[in-house]
N, CA, C and O atoms as a GROMACS GRO file, in nm:
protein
  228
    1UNK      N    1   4.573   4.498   0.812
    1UNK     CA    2   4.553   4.639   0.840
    1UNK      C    3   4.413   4.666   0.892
    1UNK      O    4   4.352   4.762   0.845
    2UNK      N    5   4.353   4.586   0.988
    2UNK     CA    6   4.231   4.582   1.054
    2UNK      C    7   4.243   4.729   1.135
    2UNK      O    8   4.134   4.785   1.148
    3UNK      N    9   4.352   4.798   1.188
    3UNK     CA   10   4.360   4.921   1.312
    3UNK      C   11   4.295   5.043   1.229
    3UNK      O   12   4.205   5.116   1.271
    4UNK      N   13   4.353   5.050   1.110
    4UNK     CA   14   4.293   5.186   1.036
    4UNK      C   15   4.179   5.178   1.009
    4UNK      O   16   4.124   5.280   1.051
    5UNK      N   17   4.072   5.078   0.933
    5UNK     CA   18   3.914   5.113   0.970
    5UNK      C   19   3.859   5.084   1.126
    5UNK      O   20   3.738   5.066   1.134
    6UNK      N   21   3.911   5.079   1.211
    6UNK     CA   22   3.830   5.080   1.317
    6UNK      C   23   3.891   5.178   1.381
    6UNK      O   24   3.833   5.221   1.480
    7UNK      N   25   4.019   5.236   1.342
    7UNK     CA   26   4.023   5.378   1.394
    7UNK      C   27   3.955   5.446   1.319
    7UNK      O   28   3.906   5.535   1.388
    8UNK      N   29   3.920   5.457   1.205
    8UNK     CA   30   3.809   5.570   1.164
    8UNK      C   31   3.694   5.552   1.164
    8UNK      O   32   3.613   5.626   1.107
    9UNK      N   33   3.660   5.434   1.239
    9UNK     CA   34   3.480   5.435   1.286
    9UNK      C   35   3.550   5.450   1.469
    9UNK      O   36   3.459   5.452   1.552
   10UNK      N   37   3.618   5.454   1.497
   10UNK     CA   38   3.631   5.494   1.664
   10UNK      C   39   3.660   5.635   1.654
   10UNK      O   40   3.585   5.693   1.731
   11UNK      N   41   3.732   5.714   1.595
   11UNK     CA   42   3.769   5.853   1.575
   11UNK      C   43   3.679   5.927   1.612
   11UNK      O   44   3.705   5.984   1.718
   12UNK      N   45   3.548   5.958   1.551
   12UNK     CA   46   3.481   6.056   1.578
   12UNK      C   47   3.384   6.021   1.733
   12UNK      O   48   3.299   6.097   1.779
   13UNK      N   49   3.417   5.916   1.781
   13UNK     CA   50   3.345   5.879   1.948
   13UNK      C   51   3.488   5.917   2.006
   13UNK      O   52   3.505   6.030   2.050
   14UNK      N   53   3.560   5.853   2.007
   14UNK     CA   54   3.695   5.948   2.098
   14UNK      C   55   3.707   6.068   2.081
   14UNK      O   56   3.710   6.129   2.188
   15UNK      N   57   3.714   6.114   2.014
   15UNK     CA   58   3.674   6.284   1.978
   15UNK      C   59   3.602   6.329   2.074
   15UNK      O   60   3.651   6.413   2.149
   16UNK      N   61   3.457   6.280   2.096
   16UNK     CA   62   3.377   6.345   2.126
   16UNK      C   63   3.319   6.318   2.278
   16UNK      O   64   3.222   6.366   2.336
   17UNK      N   65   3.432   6.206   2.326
   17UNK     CA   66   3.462   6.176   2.473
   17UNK      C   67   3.542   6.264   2.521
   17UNK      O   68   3.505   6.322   2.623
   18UNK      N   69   3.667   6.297   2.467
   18UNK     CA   70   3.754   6.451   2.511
   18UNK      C   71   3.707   6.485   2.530
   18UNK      O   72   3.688   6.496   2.652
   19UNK      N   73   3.592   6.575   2.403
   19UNK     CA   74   3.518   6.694   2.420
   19UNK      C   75   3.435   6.679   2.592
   19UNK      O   76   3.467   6.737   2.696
   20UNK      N   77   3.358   6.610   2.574
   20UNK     CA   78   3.276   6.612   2.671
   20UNK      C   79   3.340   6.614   2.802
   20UNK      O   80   3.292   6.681   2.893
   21UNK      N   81   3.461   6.534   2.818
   21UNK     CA   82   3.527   6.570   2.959
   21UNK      C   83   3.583   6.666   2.934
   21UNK      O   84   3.633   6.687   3.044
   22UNK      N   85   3.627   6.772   2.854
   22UNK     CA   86   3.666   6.877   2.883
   22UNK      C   87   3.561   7.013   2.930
   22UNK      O   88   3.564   7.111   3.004
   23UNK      N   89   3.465   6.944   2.830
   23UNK     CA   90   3.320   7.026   2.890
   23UNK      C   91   3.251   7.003   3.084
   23UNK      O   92   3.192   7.070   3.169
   24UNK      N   93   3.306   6.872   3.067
   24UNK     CA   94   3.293   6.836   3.220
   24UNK      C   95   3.367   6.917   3.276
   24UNK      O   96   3.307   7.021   3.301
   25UNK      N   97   3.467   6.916   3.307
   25UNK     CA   98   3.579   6.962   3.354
   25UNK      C   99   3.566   7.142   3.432
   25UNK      O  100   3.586   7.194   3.542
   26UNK      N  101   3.517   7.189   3.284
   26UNK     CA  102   3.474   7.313   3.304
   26UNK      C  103   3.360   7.347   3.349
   26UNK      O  104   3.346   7.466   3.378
   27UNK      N  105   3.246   7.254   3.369
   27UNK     CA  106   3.120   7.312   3.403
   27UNK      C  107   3.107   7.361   3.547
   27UNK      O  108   3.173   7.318   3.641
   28UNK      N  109   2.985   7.486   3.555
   28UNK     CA  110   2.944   7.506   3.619
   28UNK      C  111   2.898   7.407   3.744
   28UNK      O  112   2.955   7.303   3.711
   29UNK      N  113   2.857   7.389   3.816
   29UNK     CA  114   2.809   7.319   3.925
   29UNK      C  115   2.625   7.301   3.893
   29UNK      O  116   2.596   7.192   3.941
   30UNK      N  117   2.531   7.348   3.848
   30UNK     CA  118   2.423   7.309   3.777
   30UNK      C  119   2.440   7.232   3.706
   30UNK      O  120   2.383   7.124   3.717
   31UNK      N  121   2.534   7.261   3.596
   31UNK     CA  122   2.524   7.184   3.460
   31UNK      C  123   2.602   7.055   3.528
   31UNK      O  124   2.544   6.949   3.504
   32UNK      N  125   2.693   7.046   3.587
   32UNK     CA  126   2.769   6.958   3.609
   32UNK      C  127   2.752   6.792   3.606
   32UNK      O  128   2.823   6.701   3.563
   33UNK      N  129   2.646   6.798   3.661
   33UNK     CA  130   2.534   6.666   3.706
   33UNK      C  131   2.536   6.631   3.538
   33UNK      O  132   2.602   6.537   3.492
   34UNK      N  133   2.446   6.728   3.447
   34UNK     CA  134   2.388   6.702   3.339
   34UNK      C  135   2.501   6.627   3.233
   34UNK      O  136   2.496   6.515   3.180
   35UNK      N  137   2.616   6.746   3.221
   35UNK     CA  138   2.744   6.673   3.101
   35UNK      C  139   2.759   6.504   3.174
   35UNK      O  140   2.735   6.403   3.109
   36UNK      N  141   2.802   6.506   3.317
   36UNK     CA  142   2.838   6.403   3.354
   36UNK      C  143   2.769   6.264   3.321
   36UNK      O  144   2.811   6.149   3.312
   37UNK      N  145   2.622   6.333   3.305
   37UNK     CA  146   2.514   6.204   3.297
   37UNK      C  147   2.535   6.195   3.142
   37UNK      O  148   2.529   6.086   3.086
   38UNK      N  149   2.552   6.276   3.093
   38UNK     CA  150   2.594   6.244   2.946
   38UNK      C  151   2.683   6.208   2.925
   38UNK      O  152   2.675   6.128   2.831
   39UNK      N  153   2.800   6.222   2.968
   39UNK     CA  154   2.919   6.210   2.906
   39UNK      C  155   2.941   5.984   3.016
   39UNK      O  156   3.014   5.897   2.967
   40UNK      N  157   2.884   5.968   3.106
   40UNK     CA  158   2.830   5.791   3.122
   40UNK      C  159   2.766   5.777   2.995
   40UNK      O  160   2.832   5.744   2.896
   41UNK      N  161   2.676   5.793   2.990
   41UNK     CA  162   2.578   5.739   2.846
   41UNK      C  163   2.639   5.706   2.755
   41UNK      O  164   2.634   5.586   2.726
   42UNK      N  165   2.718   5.793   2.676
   42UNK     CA  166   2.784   5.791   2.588
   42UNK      C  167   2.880   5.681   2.604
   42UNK      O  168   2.890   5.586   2.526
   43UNK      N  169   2.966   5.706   2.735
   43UNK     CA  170   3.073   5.593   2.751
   43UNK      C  171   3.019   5.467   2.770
   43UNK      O  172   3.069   5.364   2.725
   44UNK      N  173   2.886   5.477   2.857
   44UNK     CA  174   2.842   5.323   2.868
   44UNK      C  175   2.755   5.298   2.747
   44UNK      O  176   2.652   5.238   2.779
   45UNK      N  177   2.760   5.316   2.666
   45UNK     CA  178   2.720   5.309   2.465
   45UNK      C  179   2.854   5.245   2.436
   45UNK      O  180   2.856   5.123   2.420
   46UNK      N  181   2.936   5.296   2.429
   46UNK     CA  182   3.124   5.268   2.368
   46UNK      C  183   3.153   5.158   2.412
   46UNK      O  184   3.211   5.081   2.335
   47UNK      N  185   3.123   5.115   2.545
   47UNK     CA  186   3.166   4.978   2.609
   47UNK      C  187   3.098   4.893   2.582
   47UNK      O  188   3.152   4.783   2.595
   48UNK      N  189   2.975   4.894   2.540
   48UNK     CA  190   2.882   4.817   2.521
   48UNK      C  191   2.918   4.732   2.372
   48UNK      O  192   2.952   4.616   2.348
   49UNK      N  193   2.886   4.876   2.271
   49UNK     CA  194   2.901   4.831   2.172
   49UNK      C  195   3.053   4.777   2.164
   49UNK      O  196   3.057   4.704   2.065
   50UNK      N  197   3.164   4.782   2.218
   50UNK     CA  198   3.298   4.692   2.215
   50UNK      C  199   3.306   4.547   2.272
   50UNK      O  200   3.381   4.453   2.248
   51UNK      N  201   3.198   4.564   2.358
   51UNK     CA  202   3.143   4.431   2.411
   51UNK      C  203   3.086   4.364   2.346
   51UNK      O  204   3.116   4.246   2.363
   52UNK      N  205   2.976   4.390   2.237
   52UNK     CA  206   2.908   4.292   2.150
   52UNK      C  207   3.033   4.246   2.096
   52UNK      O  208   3.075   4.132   2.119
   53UNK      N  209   3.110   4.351   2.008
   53UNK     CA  210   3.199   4.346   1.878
   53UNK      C  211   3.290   4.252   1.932
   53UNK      O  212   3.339   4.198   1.833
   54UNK      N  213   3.334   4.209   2.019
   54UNK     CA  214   3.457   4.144   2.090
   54UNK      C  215   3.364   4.024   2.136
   54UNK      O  216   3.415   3.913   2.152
   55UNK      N  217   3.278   4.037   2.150
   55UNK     CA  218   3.195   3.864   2.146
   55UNK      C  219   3.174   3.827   2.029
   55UNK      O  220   3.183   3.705   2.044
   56UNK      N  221   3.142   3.852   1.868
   56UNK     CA  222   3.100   3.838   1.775
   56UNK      C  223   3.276   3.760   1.727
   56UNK      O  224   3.298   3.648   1.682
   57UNK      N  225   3.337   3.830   1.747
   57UNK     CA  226   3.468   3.746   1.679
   57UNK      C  227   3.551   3.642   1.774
   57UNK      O  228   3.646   3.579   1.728
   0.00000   0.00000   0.00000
């Protein structure tokens, strides 16, 4: 039963990848640039850290 703790340490980052593309989605054209550059960061954080974790085992 390895899926249920790593869905509840992935839960609150998928969460908050929605969020942010939905915030994308909706932004203004100023802000737009900004969520976007955030909402990479974040994702290229997620891949990263799945990348160590998937080399370690």
């Amino acid at each position: 039963m390895l899926i249920r703790p790593l869905l509840k340490q992935e839960l609150p980052w998928l969460i908050s990848e929605i969020v942010l593309l939905i915030v994308l989605l909706n932004a203004n054209p100023p802000e737009l640039w900004f969520w976007f550059v955030v909402f990479l960061v974040i994702f290229g954080y997620r891949i990263e850290r799945w990348w160590s974790a998937r080399a370690d085992t």
